[in-house]
C-alpha positions in Angstrom: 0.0 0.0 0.0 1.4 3.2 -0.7 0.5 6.9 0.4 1.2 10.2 -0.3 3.8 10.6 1.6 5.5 7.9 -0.5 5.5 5.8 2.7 4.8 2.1 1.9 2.9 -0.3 3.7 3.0 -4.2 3.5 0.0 -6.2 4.1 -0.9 -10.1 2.9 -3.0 -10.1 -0.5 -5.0 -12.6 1.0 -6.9 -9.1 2.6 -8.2 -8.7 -0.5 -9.0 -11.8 -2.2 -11.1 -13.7 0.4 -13.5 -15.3 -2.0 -10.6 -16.9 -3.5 -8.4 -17.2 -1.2 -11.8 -19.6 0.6 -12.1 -20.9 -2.7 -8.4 -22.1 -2.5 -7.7 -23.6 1.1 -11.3 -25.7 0.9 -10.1 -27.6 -2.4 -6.7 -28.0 -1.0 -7.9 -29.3 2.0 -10.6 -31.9 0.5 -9.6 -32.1 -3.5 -13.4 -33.2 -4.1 -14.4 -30.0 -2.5 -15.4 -27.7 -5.3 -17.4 -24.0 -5.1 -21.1 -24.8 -5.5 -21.4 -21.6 -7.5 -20.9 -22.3 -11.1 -18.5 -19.3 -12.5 -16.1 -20.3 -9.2 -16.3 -23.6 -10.3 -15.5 -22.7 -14.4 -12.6 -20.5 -12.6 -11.0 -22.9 -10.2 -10.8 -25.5 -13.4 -8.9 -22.7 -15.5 -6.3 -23.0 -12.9 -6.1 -26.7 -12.3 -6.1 -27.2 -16.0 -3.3 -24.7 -16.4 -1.2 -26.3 -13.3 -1.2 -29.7 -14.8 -0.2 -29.0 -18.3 3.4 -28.3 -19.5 3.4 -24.7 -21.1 6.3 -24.9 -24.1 4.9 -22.1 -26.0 5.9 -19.8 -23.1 9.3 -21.1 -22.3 10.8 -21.2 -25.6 11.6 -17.3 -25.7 13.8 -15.9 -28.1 16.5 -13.1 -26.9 15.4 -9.3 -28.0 11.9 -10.3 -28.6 9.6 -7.7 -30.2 6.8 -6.3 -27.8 4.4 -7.2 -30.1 5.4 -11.0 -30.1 5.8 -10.8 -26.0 2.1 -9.3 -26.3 0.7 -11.7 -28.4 2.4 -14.7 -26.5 1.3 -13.8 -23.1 -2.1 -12.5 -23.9 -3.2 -16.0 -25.7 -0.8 -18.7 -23.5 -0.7 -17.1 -19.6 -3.6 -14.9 -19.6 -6.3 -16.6 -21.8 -6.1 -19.8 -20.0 -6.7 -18.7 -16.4 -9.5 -16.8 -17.6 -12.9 -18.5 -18.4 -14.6 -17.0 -21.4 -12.7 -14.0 -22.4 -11.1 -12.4 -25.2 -8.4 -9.6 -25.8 -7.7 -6.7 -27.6 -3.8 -6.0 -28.7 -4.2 -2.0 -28.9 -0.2 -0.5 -29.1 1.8 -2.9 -31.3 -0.7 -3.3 -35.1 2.2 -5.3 -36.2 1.1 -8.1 -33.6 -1.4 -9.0 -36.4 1.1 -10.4 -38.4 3.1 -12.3 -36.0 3.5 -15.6 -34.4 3.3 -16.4 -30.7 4.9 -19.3 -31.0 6.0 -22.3 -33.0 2.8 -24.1 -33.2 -0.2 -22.8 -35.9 -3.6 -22.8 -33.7 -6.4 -20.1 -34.0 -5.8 -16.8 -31.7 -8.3 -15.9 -29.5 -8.0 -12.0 -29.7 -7.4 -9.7 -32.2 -6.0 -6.3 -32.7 -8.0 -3.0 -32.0 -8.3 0.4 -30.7 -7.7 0.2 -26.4 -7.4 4.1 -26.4 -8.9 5.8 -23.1 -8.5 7.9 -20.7 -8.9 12.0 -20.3 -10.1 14.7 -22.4 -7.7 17.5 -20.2 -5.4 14.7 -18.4 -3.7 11.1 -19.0 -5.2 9.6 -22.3 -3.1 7.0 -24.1 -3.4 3.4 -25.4 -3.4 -0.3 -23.2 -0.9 -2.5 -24.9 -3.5 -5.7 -23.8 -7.2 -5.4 -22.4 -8.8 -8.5 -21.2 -12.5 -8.3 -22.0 -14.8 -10.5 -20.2 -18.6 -10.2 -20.4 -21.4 -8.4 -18.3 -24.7 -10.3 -17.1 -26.2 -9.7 -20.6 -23.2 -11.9 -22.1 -22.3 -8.9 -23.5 -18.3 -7.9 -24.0 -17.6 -5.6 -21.0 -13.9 -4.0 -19.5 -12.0 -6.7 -17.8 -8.0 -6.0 -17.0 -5.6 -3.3 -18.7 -2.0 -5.1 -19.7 1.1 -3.5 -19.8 4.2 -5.2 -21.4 6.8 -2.8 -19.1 9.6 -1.1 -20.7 12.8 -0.1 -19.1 14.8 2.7 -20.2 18.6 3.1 -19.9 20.5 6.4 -19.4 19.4 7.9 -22.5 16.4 7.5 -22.3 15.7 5.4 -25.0 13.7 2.4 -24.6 14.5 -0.9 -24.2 11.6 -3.6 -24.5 10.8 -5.9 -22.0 13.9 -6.2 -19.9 14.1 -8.4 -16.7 15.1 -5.6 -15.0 12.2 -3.4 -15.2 10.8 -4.0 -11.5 14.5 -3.7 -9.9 13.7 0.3 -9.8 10.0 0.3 -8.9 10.3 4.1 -8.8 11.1 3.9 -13.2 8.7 5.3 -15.8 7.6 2.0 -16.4 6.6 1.6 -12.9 4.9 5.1 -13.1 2.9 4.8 -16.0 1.6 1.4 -15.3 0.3 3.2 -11.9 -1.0 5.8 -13.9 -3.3 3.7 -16.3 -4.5 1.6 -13.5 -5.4 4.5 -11.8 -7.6 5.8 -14.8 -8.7 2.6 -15.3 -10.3 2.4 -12.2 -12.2 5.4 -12.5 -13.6 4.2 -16.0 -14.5 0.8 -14.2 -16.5 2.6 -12.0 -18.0 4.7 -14.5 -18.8 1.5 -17.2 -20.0 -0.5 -14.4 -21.0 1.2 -11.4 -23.9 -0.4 -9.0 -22.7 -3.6 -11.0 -19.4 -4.5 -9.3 -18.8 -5.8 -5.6 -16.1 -3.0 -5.1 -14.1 -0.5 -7.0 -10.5 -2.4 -6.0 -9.5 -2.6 -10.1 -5.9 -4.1 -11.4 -3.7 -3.7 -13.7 -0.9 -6.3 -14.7 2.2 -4.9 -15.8 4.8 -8.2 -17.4 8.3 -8.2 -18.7 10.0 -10.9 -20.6 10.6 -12.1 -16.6 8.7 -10.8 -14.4 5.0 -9.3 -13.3 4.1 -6.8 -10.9 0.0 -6.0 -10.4 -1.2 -2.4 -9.1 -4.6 -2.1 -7.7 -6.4 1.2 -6.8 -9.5 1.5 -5.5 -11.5 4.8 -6.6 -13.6 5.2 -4.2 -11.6 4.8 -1.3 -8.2 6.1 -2.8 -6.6 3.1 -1.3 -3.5 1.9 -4.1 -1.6 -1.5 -3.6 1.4 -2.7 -5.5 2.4 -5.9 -5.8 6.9 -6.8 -5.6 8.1 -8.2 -8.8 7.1 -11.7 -9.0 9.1 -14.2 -11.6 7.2 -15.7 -14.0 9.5 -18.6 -14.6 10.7 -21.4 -12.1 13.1 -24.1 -12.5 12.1 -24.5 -16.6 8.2 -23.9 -15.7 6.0 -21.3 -15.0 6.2 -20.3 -11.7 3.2 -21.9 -9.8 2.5 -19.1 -6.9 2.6 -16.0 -9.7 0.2 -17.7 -11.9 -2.2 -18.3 -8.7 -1.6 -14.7 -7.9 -2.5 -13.9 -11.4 -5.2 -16.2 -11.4 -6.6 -14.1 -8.3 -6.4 -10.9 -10.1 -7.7 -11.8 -13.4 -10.7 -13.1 -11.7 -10.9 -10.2 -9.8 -14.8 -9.4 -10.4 -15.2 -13.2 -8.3 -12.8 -13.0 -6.0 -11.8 -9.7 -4.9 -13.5 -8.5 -1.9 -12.7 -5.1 -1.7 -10.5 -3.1 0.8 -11.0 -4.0 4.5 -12.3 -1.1 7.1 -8.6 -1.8 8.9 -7.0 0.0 5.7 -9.2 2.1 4.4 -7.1 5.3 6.1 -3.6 4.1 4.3 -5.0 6.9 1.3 -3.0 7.7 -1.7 -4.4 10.8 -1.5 -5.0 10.9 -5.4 -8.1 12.8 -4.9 -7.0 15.8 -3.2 -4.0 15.8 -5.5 -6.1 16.2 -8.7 -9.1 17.4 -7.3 -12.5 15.2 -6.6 -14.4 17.5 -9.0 -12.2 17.0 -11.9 -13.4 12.7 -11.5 -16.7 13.5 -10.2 -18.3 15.2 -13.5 -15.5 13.0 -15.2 -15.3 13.0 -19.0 -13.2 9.8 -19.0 -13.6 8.1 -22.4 -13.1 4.6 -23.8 -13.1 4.0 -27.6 -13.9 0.7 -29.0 -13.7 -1.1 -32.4 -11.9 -4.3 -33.7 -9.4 -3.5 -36.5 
């Protein structure tokens, strides 16, 4: 948890994933056990099914990997799968249309288009991945910003998807990905408001390496960061970062929200910006497949 006085605050992510977290320990304790609610259950067979496959297409990564390919890879082999139902949008690399995410020919699950949002007088730009889920109509509907993270060396010019990006969690890539999470939490809570259990929204930021996942909560101005987690383990994915990611991806399920304990530890976003300027927001989100 973080503040405005740049003081940080640790606390267990369990806090904020009960559902799951309950979803978790009574299936490890009785392996029959399963959720009698049926989108837990089609969510806790995601991740069994990705725990007990091998996951070669991931693995087998090239050095100096394009952004786009890193995109396209992740979006349809780590996030896809742990997801029931969804699709993506690619929105910052157009190229990623034309390439491969791996060795093996199969049908892609997304597809390129236009992720622009944000606002009209403040931070607009463009998601590199958005997970789209659906609403209660079935209907396509906002699910998790993406960001493949970017370092940048002493010149400033960029350098895609290094290992190192987390090291310096103060970088620009750490900054931005704050940034958009931020917004998107606001346009969550504007798309779906009376319609969500809370307003605590992610965003996944991912290197070539590693992940890191913000959260902010809107309402409460309450912002979490996770550390750097590594998404490789001894030649496999690693198994407590895709359970983590699992968590956050299903967040609409699982997430319960920030606890009355924590609800003072305020980013103070707010007051920094001013409540007016989110209140009568014009905070926009464009649409279309290319």
């Amino acid at each position: 948890m973080q503040m405005d006085d740049e003081e940080e605050y640790l606390c267990p992510i369990g806090c904020f994933f009960s559902f799951g977290c309950t979803v978790l320990r009574n299936f490890s304790l009785d392996q029959t056990e399963v959720p009698a609610d049926e989108h837990f259950q089609r969510s806790l067979y995601c991740l069994l099914q990705f725990l007990s496959r091998e996951h070669p297409a991931l693995l087998r990564r090239a050095e100096n990997e394009s952004a786009a390919v890193i995109a396209r890879r992740y979006a349809e082999h780590l996030l896809r799968p742990l997801f029931d139902e969804i699709t993506y949008l690619i929105g910052r690399y157009p190229e990623a249309r034309l390439v491969k995410c791996c060795d093996v020919e199969h049908p892609l699950s997304g597809h390129c288009g236009d992720t622009s949002f944000g606002l009209q007088n403040g931070w607009h730009g463009k998601l590199d991945i958005l997970i789209m889920d659906k609403d209660e109509s079935g209907h396509p509907a906002l699910g998790v910003p993406v960001f493949i993270v970017e370092s940048f060396d002493d010149d400033d010019n960029v350098s895609v998807s290094s290992a190192n990006s987390f090291d310096n969690h103060k970088d620009n890539s750490w900054a931005q990905s704050m940034a958009e999470t931020i917004v998107f939490s606001f346009l969550q809570r504007k798309q779906n408001f009376g319609h969500l259990q809370n307003y605590l929204i992610p965003g996944i930021g991912v290197s070539s390496e590693k992940l890191v996942v913000f959260m902010y909560d809107c309402e409460n101005d309450v912002l979490l960061a996770s550390v750097g987690m590594d998404l490789f383990d001894k030649g496999d994915v690693h198994m407590r970062t895709v359970i983590f990611l699992w968590l956050v991806l299903n967040y609409k399920l699982f997430c319960s929200g920030v606890i009355d304990d924590f609800k003072s530890y305020r980013a103070n976003f707010h007051r920094l910006v001013g409540e007016r300027n989110f209140s009568n927001t014009k905070l926009k989100y464009l649409f279309h497949s290319a």
